[in-house]
N, C-alpha and C positions, 0 to 999 in steps of 0.2 A: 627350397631346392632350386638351384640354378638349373637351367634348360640349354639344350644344346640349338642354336638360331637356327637349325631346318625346321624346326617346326612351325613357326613362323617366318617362313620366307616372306610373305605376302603384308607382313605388316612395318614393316622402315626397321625391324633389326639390324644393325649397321656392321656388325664384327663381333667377334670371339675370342676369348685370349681366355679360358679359365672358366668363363662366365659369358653373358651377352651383354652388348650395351644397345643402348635405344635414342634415336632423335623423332620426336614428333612434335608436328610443325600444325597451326590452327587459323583458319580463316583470319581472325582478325590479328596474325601475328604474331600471336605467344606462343612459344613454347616450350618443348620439357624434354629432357634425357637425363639419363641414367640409368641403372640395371633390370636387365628385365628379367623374369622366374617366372614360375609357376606355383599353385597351391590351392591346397582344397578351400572352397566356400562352401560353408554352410549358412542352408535359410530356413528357417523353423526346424522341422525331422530329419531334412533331406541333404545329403552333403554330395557336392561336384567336384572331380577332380578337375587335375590338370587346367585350372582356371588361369591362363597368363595374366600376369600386370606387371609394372614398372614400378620400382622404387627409384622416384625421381629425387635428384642432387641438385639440379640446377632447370627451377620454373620460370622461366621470365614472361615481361607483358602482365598481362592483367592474369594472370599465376601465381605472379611473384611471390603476395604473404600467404597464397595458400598452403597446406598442407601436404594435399593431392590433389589429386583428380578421378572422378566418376565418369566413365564413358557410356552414354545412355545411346549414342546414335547407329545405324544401322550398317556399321562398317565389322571387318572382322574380328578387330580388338576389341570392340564394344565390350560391356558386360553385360547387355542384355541379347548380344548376338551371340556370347559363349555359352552363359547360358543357355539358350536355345529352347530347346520345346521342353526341357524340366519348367517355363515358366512360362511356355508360348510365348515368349516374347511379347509379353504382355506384364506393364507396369504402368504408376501413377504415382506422382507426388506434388506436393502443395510448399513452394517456398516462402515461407515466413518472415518478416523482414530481421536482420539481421539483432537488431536490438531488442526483439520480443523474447518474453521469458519463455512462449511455446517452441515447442519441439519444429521441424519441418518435415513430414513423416514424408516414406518409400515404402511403395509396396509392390511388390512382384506377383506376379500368377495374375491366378483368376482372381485372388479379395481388389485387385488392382481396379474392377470393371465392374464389381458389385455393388458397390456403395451407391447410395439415392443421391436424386438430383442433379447426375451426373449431364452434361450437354456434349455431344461430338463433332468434330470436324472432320470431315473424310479428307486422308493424303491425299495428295497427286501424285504419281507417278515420273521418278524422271530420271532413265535411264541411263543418263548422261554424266548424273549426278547421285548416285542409290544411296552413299550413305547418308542423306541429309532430309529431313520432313519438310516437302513442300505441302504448303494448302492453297487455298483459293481465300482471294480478298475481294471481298462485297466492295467495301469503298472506306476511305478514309475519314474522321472527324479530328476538330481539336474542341474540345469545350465545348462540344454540341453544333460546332459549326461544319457543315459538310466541306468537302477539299472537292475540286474540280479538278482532274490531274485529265492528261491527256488516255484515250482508250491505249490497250496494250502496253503501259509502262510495266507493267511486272507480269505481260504474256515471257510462257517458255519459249524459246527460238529453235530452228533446227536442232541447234549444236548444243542444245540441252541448258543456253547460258538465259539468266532471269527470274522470273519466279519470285513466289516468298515461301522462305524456309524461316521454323519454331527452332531457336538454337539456346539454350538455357545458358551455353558457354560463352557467348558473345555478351560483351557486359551495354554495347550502345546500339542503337539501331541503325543498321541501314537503309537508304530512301534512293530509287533513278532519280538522277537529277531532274529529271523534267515535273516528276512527282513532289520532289523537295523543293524547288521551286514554287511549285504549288503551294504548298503547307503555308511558305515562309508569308504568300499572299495574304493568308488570313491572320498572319501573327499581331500584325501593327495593330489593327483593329481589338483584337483581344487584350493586349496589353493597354491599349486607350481605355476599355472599361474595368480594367484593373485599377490603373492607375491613370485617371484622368487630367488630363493636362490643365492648368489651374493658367487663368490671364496673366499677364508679369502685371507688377505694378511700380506706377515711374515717380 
């Protein structure tokens, strides 16, 4: 069922003729448009109306061969922010690499935070920036070798700009230059005992 775009003002519905169309635009680039609606989920017993999403026509960027797209982060299109407290906003899942015969499960609610052996990282908070997971980084390694980067390369600023945010949708990493700098210090060395430079012979 097609939605009339007041309903979401607040999320880049862009116009109306019949139906809504949508452009959304991603950190590193990509992005996606095409019709946006509404429709019931159902998750085990429980079924939600009025769920928004996008039947995207046109993915680009690192989208491109996918399918769709699942919005897990804390903005209002999310689907774990539509959801809302039918799941506490509370979920978990494990991605598997792309060529294993295993599944890569999701789970919503509370089974999300019951499983054993589980480890947590507490958010940070960044006002500046809500829809996005920042945490805190103890320090860097590569191969077991610690990174020396300078204090405050990934402090948050006034203006809410730095930080490290967990983003599943961004397919490469980002580093402050001062910090990638750093990294790139310890690489030669690592690659020497990888691949050990052999004498020429004359």
């Amino acid at each position: 069922m097609l939605v009339t775009c007041g309903l979401f003002q607040d999320i880049q519905v862009v116009s109306c003729g019949g139906g809504c169309e949508y452009e959304y635009g991603y950190g590193d680039g990509s992005t996606t448009n095409g019709n946006f609606a509404t429709d019931t989920v159902t998750l085990g017993s429980g079924s939600i109306p009025d769920i928004g999403f996008g039947c995207g026509h046109t993915n680009m960027g690192s989208f491109s061969p996918a399918g769709g797209l699942l919005g897990l982060g804390q903005g209002p299109l999310s689907l774990i922010s539509q959801l809302g407290t039918t799941v506490s906003k509370k979920f978990s899942y494990c991605l598997v690499n792309y060529n294993s015969p295993n599944t890569s499960p999701l789970i919503f609610g509370d089974g999300a935070v019951t499983s054993g052996g589980l480890a947590y990282t507490p958010l940070v908070p960044n006002a500046a920036n809500p829809t996005f997971y920042y945490i805190g980084l103890d320090g860097i390694s590569v191969a077991g070798t610690a990174v020396d980067y300078p204090d405050g390369s990934f402090a948050i600023d006034a203006a809410g700009t730095g930080g490290i945010i967990v983003d599943s949708g961004t397919t490469i990493t980002y580093l402050d230059t001062d910090a990638y700098n750093a990294v790139l210090t310890v690489m030669p060395s690592l690659i020497l005992l990888i691949f050990p430079l052999k004498p020429s012979v004359n």
